[in-house]
C-alpha positions in Angstrom: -36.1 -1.7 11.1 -32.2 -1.1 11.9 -30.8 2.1 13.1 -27.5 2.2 10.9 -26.2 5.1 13.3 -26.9 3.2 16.7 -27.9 0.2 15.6 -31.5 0.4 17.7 -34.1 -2.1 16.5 -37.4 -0.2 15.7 -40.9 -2.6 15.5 -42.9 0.3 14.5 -42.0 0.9 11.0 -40.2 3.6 8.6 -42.4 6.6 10.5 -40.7 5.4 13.8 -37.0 5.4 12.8 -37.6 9.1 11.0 -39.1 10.3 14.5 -36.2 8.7 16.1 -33.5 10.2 13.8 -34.8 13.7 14.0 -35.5 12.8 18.1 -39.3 14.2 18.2 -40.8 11.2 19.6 -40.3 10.5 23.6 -42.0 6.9 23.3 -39.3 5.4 20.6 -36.0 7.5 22.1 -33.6 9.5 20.2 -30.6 8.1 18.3 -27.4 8.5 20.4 -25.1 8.9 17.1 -26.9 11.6 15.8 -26.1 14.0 18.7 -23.0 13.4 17.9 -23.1 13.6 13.8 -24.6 17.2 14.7 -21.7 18.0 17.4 -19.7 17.6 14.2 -21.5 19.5 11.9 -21.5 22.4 14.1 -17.5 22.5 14.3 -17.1 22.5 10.6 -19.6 25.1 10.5 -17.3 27.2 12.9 -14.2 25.5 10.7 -15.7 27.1 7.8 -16.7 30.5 9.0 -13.0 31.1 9.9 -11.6 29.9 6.7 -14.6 32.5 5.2 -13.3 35.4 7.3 -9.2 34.6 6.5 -10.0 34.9 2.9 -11.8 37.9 3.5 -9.2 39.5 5.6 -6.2 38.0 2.9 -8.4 39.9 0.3 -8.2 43.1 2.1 -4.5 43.2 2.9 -3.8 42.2 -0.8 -5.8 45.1 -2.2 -8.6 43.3 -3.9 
């Protein structure tokens, strides 16, 4: 199996590349892209707490 993320060629089978992806096996390594897809996620996260808390604060000044 393929690692679409880092490309890494995994012998082992489909329970290998899902330990890999989620990085909970030391013997198979952890995917390098996926550090990186979840740096992402966490700065929309922040992106989208701030656009929740302007809307909140719009909706105050606005009366409703």
């Amino acid at each position: 199996m393929k690692c679409k993320y880092c490309e890494k060629v995994l012998t082992a089978g489909i329970y290998s590349l899902k330990h890999h992806l989620v990085e909970t096996s030391k013997d198979i390594g952890a995917c390098i892209a996926n550090k990186n897809v979840k740096l992402m996620l966490g700065v929309v996260y922040v992106l989208h707490q701030n656009l929740i808390k302007r809307s909140k604060f719009k909706e105050f000044e606005l009366g409703e």
